[in-house]
N, C-alpha and C positions, 0 to 999 in steps of 0.2 A: 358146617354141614350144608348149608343154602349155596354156599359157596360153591361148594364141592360138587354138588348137584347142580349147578348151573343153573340156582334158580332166583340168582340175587333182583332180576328184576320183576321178581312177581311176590318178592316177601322187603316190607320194611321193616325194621329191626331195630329197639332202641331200651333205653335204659332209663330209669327213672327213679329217684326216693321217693318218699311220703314227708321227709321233714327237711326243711331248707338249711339243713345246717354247715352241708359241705356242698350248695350249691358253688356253683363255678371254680371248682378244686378240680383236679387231675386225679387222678386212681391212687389209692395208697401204693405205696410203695410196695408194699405186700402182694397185691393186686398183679402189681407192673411186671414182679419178677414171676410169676404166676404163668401171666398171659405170654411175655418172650420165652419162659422154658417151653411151650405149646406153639411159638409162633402164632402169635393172635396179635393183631397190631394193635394198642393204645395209640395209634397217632390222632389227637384232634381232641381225645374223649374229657368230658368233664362233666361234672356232678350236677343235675339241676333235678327239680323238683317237679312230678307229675302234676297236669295241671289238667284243668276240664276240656278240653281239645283232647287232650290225651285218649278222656273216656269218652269221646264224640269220635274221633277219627280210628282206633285201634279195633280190631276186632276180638283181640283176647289180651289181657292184661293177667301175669303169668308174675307171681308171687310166691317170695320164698322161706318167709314164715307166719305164723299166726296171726303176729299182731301187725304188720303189715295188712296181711288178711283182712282184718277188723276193721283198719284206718282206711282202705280202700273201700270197702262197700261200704261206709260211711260218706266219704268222696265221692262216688261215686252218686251215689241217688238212688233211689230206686231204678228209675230207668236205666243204668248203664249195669249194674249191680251183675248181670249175667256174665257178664266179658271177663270179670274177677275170677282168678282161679289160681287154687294150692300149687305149685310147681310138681307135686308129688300126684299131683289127682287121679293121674290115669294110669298108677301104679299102682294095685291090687295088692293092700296088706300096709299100704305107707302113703294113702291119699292125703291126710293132716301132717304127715313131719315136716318138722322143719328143717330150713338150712341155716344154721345158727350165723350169725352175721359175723364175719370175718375182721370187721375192725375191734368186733370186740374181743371175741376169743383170736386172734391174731395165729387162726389156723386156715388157710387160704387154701393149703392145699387141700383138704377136708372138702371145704367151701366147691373149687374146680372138681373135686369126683364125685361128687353129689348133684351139680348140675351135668356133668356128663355120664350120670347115668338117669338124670329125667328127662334131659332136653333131647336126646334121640327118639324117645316116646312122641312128645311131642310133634316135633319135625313129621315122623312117621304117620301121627295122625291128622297132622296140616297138609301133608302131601298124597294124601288119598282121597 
């Protein structure tokens, strides 16, 4: 969408866990076939762990279930604590649901329509 809109150099964009456990791993494979049926490059990407720069330099840290939710304003501090937010927030009726995490239930595609029906919201309200 940033893309699309010509606005890749006014949005940085990046990804991040809460637990180091598949730091420096490539995408599931699950992930991989996911993002080529969409054309979305994986080229370069690998797994690392948010870190406190993250919640210094980011202006919205954008989460896709509860307990992420949780570990993050935990991470965070008070002080960053605002920047944290539901993936679902700014949808009326589904501010808390989650996006069930895709390595575990090994539903990816679930996973990709559920961000592509938050992440327009989003974009929408960064672009106003």
């Amino acid at each position: 969408m940033v893309t699309d809109a010509g606005l890749s150099s006014e949005f940085h964009l990046d990804s991040a866990g809460t637990s180091s456990e598949e730091t420096g791993n490539p995408p599931h494979p699950g992930t991989r076939e996911i993002l080529a049926k969409y054309h979305i490059p994986a080229t370069g990407l690998v797994a690392r762990q948010i870190t406190q720069a993250d919640f210094i330099n980011a202006d919205y840290i954008i989460c896709m279930d509860s307990m992420n939710y949780k570990n993050l304003l935990r991470l965070a501090g008070p002080e960053y604590q605002a920047k944290v937010h539901p993936v679902f927030e700014l949808i009326p009726g589904k501010e808390m649901r989650d996006i069930p995490d895709p390595w575990y239930t090994h539903r990816f595609q679930d996973t990709y329509d559920s961000l592509a029906l938050a992440l327009p919201t989003w974009f929408n309200y960064l672009t106003k």
